[in-house]
C-alpha positions in Angstrom: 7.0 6.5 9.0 4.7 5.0 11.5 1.1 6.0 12.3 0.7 8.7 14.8 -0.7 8.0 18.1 -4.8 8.4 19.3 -4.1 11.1 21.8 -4.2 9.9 25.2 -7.0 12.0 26.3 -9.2 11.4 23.6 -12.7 10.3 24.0 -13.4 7.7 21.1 -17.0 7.9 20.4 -18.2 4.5 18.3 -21.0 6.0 15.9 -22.5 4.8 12.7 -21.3 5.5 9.1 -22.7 9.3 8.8 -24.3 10.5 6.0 -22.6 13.4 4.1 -25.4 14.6 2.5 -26.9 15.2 6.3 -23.6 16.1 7.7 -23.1 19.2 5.2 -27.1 19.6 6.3 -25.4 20.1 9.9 -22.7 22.1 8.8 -24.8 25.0 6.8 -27.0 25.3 9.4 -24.2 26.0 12.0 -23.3 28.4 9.9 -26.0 30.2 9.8 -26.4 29.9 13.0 -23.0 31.5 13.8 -23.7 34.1 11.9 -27.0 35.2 13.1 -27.5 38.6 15.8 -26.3 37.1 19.4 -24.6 34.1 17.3 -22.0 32.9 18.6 -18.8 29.7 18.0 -17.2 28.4 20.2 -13.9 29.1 21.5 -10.6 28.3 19.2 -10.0 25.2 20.8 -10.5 21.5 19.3 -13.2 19.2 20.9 -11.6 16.1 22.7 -14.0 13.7 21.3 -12.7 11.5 18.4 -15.5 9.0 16.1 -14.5 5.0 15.4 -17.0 3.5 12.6 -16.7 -0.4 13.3 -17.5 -3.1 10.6 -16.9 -1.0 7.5 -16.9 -3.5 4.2 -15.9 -2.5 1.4 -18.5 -2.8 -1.5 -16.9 -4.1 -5.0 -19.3 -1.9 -7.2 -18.3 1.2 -5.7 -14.9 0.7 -5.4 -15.4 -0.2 -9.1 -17.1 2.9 -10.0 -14.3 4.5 -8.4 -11.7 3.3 -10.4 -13.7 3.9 -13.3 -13.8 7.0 -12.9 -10.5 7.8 -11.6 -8.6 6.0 -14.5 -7.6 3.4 -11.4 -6.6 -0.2 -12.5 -8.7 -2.7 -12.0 -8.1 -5.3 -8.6 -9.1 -5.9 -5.1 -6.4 -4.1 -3.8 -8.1 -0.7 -2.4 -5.9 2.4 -3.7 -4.7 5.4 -1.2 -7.3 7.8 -2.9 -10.3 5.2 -2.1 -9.6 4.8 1.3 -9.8 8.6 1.8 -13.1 8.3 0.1 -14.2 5.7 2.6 -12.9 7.7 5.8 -13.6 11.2 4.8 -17.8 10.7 6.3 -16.0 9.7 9.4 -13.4 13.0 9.3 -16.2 15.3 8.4 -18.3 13.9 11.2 -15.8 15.5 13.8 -15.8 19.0 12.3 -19.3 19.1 12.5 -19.5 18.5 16.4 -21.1 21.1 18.1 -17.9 21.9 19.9 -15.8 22.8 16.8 -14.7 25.9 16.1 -15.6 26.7 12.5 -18.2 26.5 10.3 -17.9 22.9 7.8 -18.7 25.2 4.8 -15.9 27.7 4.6 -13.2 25.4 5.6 -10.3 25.8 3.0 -8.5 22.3 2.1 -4.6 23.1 2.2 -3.4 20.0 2.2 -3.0 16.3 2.6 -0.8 13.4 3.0 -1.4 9.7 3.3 0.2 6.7 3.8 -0.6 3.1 2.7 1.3 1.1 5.2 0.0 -2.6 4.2 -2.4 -3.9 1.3 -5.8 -3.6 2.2 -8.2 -5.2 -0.3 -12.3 -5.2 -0.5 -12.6 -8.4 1.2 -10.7 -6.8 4.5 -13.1 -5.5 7.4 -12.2 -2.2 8.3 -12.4 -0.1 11.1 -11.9 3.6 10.8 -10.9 6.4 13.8 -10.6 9.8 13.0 -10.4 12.9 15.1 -8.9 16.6 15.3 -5.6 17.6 16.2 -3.1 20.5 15.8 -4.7 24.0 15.9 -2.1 26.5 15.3 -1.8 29.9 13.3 -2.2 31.0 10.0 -1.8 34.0 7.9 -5.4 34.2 6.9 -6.7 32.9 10.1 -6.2 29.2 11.6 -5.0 26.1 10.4 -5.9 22.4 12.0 -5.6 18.4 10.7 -8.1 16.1 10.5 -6.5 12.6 11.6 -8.2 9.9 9.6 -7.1 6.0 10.2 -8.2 2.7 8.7 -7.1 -0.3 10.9 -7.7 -3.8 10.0 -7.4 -7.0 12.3 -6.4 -3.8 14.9 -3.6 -2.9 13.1 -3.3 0.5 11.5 -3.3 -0.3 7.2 -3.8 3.3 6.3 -3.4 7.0 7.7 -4.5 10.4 6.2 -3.6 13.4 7.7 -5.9 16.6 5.9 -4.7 20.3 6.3 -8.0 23.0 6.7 -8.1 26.6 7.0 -10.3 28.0 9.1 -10.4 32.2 7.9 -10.1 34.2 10.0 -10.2 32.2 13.1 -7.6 33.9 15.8 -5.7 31.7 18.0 -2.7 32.4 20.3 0.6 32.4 18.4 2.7 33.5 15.3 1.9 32.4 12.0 5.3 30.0 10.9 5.4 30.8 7.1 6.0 27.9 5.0 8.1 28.4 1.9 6.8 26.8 -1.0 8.5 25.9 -4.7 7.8 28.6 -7.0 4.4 28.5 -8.1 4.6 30.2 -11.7 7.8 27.8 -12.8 7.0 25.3 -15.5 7.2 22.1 -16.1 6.5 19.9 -19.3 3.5 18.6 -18.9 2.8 15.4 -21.4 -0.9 14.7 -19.8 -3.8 16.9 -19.9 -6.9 16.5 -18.3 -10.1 17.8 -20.2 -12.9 17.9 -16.7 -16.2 18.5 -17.8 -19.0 20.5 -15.9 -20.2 17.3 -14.2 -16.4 16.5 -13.0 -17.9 17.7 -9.6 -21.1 15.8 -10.0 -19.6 12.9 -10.9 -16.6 12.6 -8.1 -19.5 13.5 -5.5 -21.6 10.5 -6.4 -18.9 7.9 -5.9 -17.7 9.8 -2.8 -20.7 11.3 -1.4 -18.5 14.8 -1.2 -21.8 16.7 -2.1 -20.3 20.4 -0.9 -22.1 23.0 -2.9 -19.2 24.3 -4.4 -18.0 21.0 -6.3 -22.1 20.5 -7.8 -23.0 23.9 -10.2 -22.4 27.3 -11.2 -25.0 28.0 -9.0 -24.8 26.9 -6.1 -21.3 27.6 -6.0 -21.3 31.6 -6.9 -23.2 31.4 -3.5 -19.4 30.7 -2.0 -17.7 33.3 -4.0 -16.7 31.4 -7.1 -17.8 32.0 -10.5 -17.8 28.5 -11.4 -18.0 25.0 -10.0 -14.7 23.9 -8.9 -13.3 20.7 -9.0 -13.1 18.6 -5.7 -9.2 18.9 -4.6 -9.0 15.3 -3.5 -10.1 14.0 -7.5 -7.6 16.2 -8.7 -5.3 14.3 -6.3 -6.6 11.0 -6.5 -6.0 11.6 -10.5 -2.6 12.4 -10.2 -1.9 9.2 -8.0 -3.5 7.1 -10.5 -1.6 8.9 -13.7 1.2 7.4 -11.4 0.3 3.8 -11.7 1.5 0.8 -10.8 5.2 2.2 -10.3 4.1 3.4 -7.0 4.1 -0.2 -5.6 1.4 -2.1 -3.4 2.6 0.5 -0.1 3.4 4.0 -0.8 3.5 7.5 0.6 1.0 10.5 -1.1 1.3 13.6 -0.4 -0.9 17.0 -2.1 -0.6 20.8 -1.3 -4.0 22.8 -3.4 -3.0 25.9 -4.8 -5.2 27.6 -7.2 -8.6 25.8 -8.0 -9.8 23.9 -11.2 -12.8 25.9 -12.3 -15.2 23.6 -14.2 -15.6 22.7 -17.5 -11.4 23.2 -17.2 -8.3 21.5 -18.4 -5.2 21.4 -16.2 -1.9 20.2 -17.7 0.0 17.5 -15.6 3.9 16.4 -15.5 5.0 13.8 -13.3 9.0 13.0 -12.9 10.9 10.4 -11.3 13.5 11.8 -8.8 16.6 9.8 -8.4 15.6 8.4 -4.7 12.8 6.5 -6.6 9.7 8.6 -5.3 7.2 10.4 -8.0 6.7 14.4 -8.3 3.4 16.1 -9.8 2.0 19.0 -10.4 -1.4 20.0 -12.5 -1.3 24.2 -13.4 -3.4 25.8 -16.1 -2.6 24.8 -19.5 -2.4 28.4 -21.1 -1.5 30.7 -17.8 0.7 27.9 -15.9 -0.9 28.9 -12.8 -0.4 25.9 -10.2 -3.5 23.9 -9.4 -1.7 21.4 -7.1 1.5 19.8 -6.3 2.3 16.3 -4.3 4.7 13.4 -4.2 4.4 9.6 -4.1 6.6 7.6 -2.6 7.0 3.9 -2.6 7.2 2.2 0.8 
């Protein structure tokens, strides 16, 4: 599959690496904003303005502390789940323009899918582009993508593609239904993960991912849940490195998030091999064998 096209009427605007801690800064106070008397969004539309971070190099002691901690194997070669890490400042740094139509905190990730189209390795100088694409219905409100790509030597290397729901944002159209495996069928599951309280913590210091939600109890009851919830995108990154090195050097990743990992939590994980090569996952709750997430991997 090759890398979808920069829309032709985007505006690319060359920034800086943002901050996430700031960004999220940005985000609640939007919020708030929006939800103050006389408060006010704008309309369900996406902005036209995309953001390309220039000169991005890779540091070795992150990307080792990454692989640390997400059971990664050692190597120069940059996995799938790292480069997400490295983009996703960039991604959040569009849905925090002023001209986006929902609130940062609130959005709902559904989804993702990524592909790892050549080698890219901590000595490479990258350049990442992201913007917004894609706003169309939902059940429970809207749903948009969050186009992430990391070029090097100008050629597109790797591509994300991340899935939000916006609640009850209303935009013009009717909400396609999208039929999904059965979510209570099981599967044997010969790896379980035991994620400690600080799962959130820790996955937010080597990605910067600092949303209240994934940090305490506390801060996220404030959202509605009664415990710190893992970050979807460690689950994820997990699962692709339970894989290993059967995916290959170039592969296909894809994720849908289901129910959440609460924290401290355990979450029961099968991976098979389908005939055509690729590699199927899910994680659900060990005792109830409610579905946590589900995705593929597919070597290139």
């Amino acid at each position: 599959m090759a890398p979808l096209e920069v829309p032709a009427d985007l505006r690319v605007r060359t920034v800086a690496m943002p901050r996430l801690g700031a960004l999220y800064a940005r985000g609640a106070g939007g919020a708030v904003r929006g939800a103050l008397p006389g408060g006010s969004r704008p309309s369900p539309a996406l902005p036209s303005v995309g953001h390309r971070v220039r000169g991005v190099r890779p540091d070795v002691g992150h990307l080792t502390a990454y692989q640390h901690l997400l059971a990664e194997r050692g190597g120069d070669e940059l996995p799938s789940g790292y480069l997400h890490v490295l983009a996703f400042p960039v991604a959040t740094s569009v849905m925090v323009d002023p001209d986006f139509p929902a609130p940062l905190l609130g959005m709902v990730h559904l989804a993702n899918r990524a592909s790892l189209l050549h080698p890219v390795t901590v000595t490479d100088e990258l350049e990442i582009t992201t913007w917004t694409q894609d706003l169309r219905p939902h059940k429970r409100g809207a749903q948009l993508d969050v186009v992430a790509q990391v070029s090097v030597d100008g050629e597109v290397a790797w591509e994300g593609v991340s899935t939000y729901l916006a609640k009850g944002m209303r935009v013009p159209g009717e909400a396609v239904e999208v039929e999904r495996p059965d979510a209570d069928a099981r599967a044997d599951a010969p790896i379980v993960w035991s994620l400690p309280a600080s799962a959130g913590r820790a996955y937010a210091a080597v990605s910067g991912d600092v949303n209240p939600i994934h940090m305490s109890a506390l801060t996220a009851k404030a959202f509605g849940f009664p415990r710190a919830i893992a970050h979807g995108m460690y689950t994820a990154a997990r699962a692709l490195s339970d894989v290993g090195v059967a995916r290959g050097s170039t592969y296909d990743w894809t994720v849908e998030f289901a129910k959440p990992v609460l924290l401290p939590g355990k979450v029961a994980v099968s991976i098979e091999q389908t005939p055509s090569g690729s590699f199927t996952y899910e994680g659900r709750h060990p005792k109830s064998g409610k579905l946590h997430l589900r995705g593929e991997v597919t070597p290139r």
